[in-house]
C-alpha positions as CSV (number, residue, x, y, z in Angstrom):
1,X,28.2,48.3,-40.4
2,X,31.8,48.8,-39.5
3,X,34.4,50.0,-41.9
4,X,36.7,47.6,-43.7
5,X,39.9,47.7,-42.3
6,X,43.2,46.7,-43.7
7,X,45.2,45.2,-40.6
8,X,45.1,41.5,-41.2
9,X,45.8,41.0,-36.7
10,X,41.9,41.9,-36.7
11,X,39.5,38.9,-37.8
12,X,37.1,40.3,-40.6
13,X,33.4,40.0,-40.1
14,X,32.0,37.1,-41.7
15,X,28.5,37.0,-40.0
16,X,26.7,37.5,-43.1
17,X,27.9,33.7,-44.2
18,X,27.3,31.4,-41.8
19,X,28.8,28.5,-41.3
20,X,32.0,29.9,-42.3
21,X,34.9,29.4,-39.5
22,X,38.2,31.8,-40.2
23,X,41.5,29.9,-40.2
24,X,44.4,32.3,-40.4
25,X,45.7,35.2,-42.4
26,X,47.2,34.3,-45.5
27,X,50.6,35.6,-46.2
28,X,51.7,37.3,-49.8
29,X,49.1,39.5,-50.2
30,X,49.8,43.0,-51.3
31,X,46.6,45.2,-51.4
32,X,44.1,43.1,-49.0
33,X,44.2,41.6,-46.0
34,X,43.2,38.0,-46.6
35,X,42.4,35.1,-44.3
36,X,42.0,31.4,-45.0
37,X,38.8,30.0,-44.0
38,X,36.5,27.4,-44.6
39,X,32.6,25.9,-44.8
40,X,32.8,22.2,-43.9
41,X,34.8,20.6,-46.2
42,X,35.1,23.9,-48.8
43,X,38.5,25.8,-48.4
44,X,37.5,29.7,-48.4
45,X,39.4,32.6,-48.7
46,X,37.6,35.8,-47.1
47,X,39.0,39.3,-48.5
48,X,38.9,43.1,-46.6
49,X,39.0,45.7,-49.1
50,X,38.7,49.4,-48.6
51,X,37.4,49.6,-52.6
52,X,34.4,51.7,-53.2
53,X,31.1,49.2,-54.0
54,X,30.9,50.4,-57.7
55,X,35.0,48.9,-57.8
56,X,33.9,45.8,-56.1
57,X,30.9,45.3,-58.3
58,X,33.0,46.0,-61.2
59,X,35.5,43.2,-60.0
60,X,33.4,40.6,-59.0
61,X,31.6,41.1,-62.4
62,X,34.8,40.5,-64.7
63,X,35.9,37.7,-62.4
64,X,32.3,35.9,-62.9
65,X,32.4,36.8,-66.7
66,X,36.1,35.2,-67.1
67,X,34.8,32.2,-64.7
68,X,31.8,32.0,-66.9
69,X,34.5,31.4,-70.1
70,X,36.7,28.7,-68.2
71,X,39.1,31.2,-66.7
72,X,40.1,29.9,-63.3
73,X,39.8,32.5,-61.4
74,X,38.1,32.9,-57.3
75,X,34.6,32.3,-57.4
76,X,32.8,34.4,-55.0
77,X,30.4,32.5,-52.2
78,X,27.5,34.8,-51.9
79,X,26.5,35.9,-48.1
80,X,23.1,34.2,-47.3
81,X,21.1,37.4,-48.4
82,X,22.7,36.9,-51.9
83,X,25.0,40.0,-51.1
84,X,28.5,39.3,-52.9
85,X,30.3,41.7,-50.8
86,X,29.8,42.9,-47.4
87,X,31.3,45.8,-45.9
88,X,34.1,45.3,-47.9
89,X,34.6,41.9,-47.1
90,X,34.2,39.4,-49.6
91,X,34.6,34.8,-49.4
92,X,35.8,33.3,-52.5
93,X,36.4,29.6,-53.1
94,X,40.1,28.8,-52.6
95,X,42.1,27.9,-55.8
96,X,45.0,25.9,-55.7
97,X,47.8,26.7,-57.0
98,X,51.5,26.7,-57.8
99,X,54.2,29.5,-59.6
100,X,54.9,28.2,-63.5
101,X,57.6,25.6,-63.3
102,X,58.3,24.5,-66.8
103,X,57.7,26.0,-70.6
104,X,54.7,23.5,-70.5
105,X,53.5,26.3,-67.3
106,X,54.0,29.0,-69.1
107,X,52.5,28.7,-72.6
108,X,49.2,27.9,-69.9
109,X,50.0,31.2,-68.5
110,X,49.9,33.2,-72.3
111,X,47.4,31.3,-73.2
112,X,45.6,32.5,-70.4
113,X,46.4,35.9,-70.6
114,X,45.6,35.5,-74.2
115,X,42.3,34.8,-73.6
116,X,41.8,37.0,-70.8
117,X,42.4,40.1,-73.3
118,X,40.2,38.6,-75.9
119,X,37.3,38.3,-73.5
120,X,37.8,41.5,-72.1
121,X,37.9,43.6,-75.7
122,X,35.9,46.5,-75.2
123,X,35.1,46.2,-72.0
124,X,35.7,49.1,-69.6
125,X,39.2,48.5,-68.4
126,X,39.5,50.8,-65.3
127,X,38.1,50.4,-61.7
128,X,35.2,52.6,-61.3
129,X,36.7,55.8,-59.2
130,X,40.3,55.5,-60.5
131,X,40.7,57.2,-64.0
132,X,40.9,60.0,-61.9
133,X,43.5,59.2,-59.9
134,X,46.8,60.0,-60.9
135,X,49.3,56.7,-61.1
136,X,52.9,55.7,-62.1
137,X,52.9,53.9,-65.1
138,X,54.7,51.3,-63.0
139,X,51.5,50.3,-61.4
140,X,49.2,50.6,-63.8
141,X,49.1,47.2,-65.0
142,X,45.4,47.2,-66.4
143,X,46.8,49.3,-69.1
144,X,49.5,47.1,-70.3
145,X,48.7,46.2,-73.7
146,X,50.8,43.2,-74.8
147,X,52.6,42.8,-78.3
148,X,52.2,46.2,-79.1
């Protein structure tokens, strides 16, 4: 199996979902290179990442939780084999989109986040491999705890 890479100018490998057709990198993106895709009519996203598996398990297991509590967040298309993640690469259902444009927007947005923290209490709040790694606080924005 090849490494992931991060240079979005090479397609990723998305044998292990057939069916799905790549469409063209996505732009914005700070961490992974992401393409648009899509299976028939369903609008895909496929993400590289070079995160360990136990950090891409941990991920795709809070974004399932938070989707499993009305969160709307990327639901992840398995590969055929029922894998969520292969060789770093990962296909998520597309979700639409647009930056808060109002107050209306963003008491959505704290609510959100509100309910993001409460669903999360207790749960282990760092990426498997990185309390170990030494970070800005600048970066670290699993750690921001808000009104505190």
């Amino acid at each position: 199996m090849a490494a992931p890479h991060r240079d979005v100018a090479i397609p990723p490998d998305v044998t292990a979902w057939p069916g799905v057709e790549l469409d063209a990198p996505l732009t914005g993106g700070v961490r992974n290179p992401v393409w648009g895709a899509h299976r028939g009519d369903d609008r895909l996203v496929v993400r590289c990442s070079g995160r360990s598996v136990a950090a891409l398990d941990w991920e795709l297991d809070l974004l399932a939780h938070l989707h499993a509590h009305d969160i709307g967040v990327p639901v992840t298309v398995p590969a055929d084999d029922g894998r969520r993640h292969v060789g770093g690469v990962m296909v998520q259902r597309f979700v639409e989109g647009r930056p808060p444009a109002d107050d209306a927007d963003w008491t959505r947005v704290v609510a959100t986040v509100t309910a993001v923290h409460q669903l999360t209490a207790g749960s282990p709040n760092c990426v498997p491999g990185w309390s170990d790694r030494p970070r800005s606080p600048a970066v670290t924005g699993q750690n921001v705890r808000f009104g505190r």
